[in-house]
N, C-alpha and C positions, 0 to 999 in steps of 0.2 A: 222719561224716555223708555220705561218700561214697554209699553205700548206700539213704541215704534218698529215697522216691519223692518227696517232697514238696520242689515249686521255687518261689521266690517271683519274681515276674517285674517289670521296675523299669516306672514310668511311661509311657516311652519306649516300650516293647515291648508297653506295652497300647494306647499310639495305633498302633503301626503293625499291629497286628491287626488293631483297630476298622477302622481304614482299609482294609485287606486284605479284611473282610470286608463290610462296609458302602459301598466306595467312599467317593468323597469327596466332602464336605459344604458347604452352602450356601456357609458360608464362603469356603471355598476355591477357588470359581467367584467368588465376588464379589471374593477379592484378584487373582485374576487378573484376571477382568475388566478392575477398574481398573488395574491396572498395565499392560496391552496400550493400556487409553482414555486413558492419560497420557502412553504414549508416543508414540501418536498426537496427539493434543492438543500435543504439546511442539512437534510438526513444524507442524501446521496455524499455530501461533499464531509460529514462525519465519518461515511461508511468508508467513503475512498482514503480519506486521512489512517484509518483506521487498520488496512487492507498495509498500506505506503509504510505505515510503523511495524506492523507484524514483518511485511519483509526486509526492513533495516535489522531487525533484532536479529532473526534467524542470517543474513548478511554477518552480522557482526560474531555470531555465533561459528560461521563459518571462518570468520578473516581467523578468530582467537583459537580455533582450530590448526588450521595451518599453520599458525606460530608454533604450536606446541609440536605439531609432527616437525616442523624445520629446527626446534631445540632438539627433539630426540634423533632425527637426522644426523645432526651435529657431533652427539654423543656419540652414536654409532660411529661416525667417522672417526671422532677419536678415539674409540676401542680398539679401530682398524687400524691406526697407525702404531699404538701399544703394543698389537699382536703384530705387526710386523717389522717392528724394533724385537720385539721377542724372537722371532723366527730367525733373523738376523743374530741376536745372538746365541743361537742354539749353534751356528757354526761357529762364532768366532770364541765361544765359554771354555775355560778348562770343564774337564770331562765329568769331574766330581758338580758341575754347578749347571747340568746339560738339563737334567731330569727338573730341577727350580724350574727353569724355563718353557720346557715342554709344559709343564705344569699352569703357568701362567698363558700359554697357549690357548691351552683348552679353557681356562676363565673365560678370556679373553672371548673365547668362541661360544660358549654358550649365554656369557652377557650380550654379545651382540645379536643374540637369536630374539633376545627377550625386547633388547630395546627396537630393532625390525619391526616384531611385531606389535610393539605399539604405534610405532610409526605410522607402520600401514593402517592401523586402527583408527588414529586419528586423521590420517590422510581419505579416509573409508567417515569417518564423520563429516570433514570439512563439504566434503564432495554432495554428501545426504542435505547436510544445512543449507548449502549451495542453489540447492535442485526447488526443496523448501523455498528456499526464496523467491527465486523464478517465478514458482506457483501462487505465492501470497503476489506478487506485484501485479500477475493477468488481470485477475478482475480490475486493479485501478486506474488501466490504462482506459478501459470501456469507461468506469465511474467516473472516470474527470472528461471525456469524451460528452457521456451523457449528461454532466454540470454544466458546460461549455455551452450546449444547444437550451436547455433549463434556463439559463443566463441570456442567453438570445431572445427566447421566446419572452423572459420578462421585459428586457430591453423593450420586443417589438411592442408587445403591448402597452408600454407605459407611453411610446409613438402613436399607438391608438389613440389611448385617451387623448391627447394633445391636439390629433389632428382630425379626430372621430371619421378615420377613414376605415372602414369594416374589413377592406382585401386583408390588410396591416394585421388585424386582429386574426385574420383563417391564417395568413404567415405565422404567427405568433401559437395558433394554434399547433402548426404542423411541426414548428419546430419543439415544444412541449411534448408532442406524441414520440419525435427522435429521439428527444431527452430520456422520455421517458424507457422507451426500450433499448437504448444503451444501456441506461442505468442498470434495467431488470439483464440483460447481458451481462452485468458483472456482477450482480448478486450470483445467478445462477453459475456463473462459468469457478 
């Protein structure tokens, strides 16, 4: 059979013809596609996860802040009711145990200066962590916005493949280029 003109040629060797001569077909722009929009997409929804934890930490940084100014608060107040059991009995003291008290007044008064001002210092953190936070959450509101359209645009194109209708595929497109520039919206912002 060596002789013989006649070849038979396997399955394999008629796609890589067809391909050879026809180029390459809706299909195969649409698995690429999604496979390029997924791997983007994997990053945008890391970056946004990422954005979402930085602002719980500094959140939480802020909540453990406030605690500490509302115990020193606390304290404060009760220096203040010490010094004004003192004052109180600066009138009612025989006269020899007047000066103890005065004494314990002025403690009183300049422990409550010290613990004030830490007060306000961590009430002056809580508020900074706070603002932090705010800041870290903006960009992941754009990032899961631009995940969302990323997520569409795979969706539509995997409707492409299915139904190799091309409008499907420009849909698919448009919604990847929204993706995509939300996305870059919360990197930048």
């Amino acid at each position: 059979m060596s002789g013989s003109e006649f070849h038979v040629h396997g399955a394999h060797e008629h796609a890589v013809e067809h391909e050879a001569e026809h180029g390459p077909g809706l299909a195969q722009y649409v698995a690429i596609f999604t496979a390029v929009l997924s791997t983007v997409g994997a990053i945008v929804s890391y970056q946004g996860g990422a954005t979402q934890n930085q602002a719980m930490l500094y959140k939480n940084e802020a909540v453990l802040k406030k605690a500490q100014a509302s115990d020193q608060w606390a304290f404060y107040q009760a220096k203040s009711s010490k010094q004004h059991l003192m004052e109180v009995s600066v009138d009612l003291a025989p006269k020899d145990r007047v000066e103890y008290y005065r004494k314990q007044i002025a403690k009183y008064d300049a422990e409550k200066k010290e613990i004030k001002q830490k007060a306000e210092q961590l009430d002056e953190e809580s508020r900074k962590a706070d603002e932090l936070s705010e800041q870290a959450m903006h960009p992941h509101h754009k990032l899961a916005q631009g995940m969302t359209l990323i997520q569409i645009a795979i969706s539509l194109a995997s409707i492409t493949a299915l139904t190799r209708r091309r409008w499907l595929f420009g849909l698919a497109l448009a919604a990847a280029g929204g993706g995509l520039v939300m996305a870059g919206m919360g990197w930048l912002a």
